[in-house]
N, C-alpha and C positions, 0 to 999 in steps of 0.2 A: 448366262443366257436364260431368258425365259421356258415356260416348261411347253410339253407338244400340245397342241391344239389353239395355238396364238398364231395368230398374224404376222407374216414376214412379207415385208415387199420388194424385189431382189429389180432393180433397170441393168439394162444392158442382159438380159435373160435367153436372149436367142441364141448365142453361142460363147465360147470363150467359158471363163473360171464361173460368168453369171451364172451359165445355163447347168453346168455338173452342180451346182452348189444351190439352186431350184429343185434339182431334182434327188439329189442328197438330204436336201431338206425335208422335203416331200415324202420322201420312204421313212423318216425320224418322225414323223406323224405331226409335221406343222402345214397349217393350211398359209402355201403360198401363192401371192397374188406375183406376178410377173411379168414385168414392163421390157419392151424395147419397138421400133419403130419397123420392123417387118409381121404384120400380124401373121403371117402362114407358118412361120415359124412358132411362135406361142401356141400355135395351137399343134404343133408336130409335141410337141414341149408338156400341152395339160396329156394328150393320149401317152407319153412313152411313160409321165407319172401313173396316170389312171393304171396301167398294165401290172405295177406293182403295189398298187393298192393308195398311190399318193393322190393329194387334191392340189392340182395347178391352177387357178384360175386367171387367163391371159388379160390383161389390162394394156391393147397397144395405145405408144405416145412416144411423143418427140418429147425427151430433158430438155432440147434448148429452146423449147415455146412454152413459157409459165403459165399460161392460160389452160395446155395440156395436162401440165403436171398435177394442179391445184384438179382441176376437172377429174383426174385419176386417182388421185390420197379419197378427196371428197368419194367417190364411188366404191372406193374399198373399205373405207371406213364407212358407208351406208349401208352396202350390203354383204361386207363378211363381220364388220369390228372393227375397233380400233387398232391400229398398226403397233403390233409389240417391239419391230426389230425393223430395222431399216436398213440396205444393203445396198447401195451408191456406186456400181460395177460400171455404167454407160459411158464410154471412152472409148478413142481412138489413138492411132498409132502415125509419126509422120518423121520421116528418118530423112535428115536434111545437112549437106554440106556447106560451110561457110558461102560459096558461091553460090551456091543452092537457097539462099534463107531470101525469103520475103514476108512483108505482113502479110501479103495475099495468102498462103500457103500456112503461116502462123494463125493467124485469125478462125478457120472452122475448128480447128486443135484445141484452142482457147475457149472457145464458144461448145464444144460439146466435151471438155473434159472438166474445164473449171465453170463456165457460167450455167451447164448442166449440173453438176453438184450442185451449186448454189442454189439454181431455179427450186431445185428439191428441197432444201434444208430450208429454204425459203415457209415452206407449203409443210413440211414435217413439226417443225420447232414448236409454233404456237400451239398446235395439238395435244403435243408431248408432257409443254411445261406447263397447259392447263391442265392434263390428268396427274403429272409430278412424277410420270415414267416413261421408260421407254430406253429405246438404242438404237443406236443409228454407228454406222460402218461405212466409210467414206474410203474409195477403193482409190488411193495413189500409185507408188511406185517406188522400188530401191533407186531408180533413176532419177527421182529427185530430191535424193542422198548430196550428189554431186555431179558436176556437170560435164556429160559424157559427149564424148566425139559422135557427131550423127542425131544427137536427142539437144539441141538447143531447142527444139519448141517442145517436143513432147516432153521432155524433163522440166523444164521451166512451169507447165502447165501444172504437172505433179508434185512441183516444190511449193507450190501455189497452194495448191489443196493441205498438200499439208501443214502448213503454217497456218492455214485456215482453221482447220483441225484444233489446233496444239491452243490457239485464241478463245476458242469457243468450250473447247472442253473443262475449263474451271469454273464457267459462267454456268452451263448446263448441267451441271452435277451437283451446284448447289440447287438448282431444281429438281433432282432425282432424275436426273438422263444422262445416259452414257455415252459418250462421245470415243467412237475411235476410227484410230485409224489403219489401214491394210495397206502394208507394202511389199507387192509379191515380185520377186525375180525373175528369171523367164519360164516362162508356162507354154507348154506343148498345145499355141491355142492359131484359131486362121491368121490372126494379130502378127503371132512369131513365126507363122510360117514366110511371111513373108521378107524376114532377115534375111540376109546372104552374108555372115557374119559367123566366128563361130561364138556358143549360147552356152556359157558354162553354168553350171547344176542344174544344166533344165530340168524340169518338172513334166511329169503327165499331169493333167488337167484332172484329174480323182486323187492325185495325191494333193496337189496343192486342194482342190474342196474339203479335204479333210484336215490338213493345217486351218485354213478358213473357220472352219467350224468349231475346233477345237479352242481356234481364239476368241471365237463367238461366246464361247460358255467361260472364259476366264475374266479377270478383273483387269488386265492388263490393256494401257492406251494403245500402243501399236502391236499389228498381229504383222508376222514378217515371215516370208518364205520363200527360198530353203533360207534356213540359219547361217550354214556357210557363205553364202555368199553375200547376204547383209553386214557381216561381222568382215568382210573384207571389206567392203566397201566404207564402213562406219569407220575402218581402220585409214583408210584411204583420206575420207573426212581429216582427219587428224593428223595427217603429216603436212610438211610446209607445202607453201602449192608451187615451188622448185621444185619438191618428188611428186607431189600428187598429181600435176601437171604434165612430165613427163613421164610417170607411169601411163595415164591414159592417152595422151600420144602415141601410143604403141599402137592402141587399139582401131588407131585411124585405117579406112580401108584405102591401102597405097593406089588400088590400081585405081579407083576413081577419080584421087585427087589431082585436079591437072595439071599441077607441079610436080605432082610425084611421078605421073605417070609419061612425065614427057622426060621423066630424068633432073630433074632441077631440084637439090635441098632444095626447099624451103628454108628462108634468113629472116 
């Protein structure tokens, strides 16, 4: 990672892994600009940095209107510098049962978890690979590892991104830019509050910013958090999908399914 007194620009910064990992930043003496589409919050965001010494400056925008986005790089590179680091956090969360799935309900998932990334990389790229540096951290998910009971749209969206990732990152590094990518587990964030599931290795949101950061400063494509549970799931990846299949069938929540719940296997 670059050294303190550079540019980071952190979307999704109002709450969640964006906002501990702003304001983490911010105390390691980087000047961060920080995006998301509720301005009162950014600015709760520059004062709780200002109180320890950090510099927040709040840049609100919508990732899924490119006219925003481009409007906001351009204004941060005007008036702080050029953007050393780039941190791609803006996403949501949408937990949906086979009966349950429409494109209606697929569609804003897709639209602010993948064509937000994009809009961004969009408006980052040319910047980057005319100065011939830079870093950019595109925030996925262990969930789209494999395809979990409950996450057919929000996983799909994060298997997305990261394929996107894994495309771009040889093309961008022979321009001197670093491509990667961030797949964190569950995180003690309003996102996962909202499970009714149980949430193995969860994470407090200052540990996982500090895995975050610690991947920031290494060379390595994907930063992953917790370890354990990556490593199960990667393991999961790799059995035939007769077990891998049936292991996460477990994880189905019975009492909502309404076969399960009226009493009926499922055949």
């Amino acid at each position: 990672m670059t050294g303190q007194g550079d540019i980071v620009w952190i979307t999704g910064a109002s709450s969640g892994i964006g906002r501990a990992l702003a304001l983490r930043m911010a105390r390691e003496g980087y000047r961060v600009a920080a995006s998301a589409r509720r301005a009162e919050e950014l600015d709760k965001l520059k004062m709780e940095a200002g109180q320890t010494g950090g510099e927040i400056r709040p840049v609100p925008l919508d990732t899924t209107k490119p006219d925003e986005v481009k409007a906001g790089v351009a204004e941060i590179e005007s008036e702080m510098g050029p953007i050393a680091i780039a941190v791609l956090c803006a996403g949501t969360y949408e937990s949906v049962l086979a009966h349950e799935l429409t494109a209606a309900r697929a569609r804003p998932v897709f639209e602010l978890n993948f064509m937000g990334t994009m809009n961004c990389l969009e408006a980052l790229i040319p910047n980057m690979i005319a100065r011939g540096h830079g870093r950019i951290a595109a925030v996925a998910s262990l969930a789209g590892y494999f395809g979990l009971p409950t996450s057919a749209i929000y996983g799909a969206s994060k298997a997305a991104i990261i394929n996107m990732a894994e495309a771009l990152q040889p093309d961008l590094a022979k321009h001197g830019v670093t491509m990667q990518i961030v797949n964190p587990g569950f995180v003690k964030t309003p996102l996962t509050d909202k499970n009714e599931f149980p949430m193995p290795f969860l994470m407090d949101v200052e540990d996982a910013a500090e895995a975050f950061c610690k991947g920031l400063r290494s060379d390595r494509f994907e930063i992953t958090f917790p370890r354990r549970f990556s490593l199960l799931l990667r393991l999961v990846q790799m059995l035939p999908y007769q077990l891998s299949l049936a292991l996460t069938g477990k994880t189905l929540p019975k009492d909502k399914h309404p076969s399960l719940a009226a009493g009926v296997s499922p055949s």
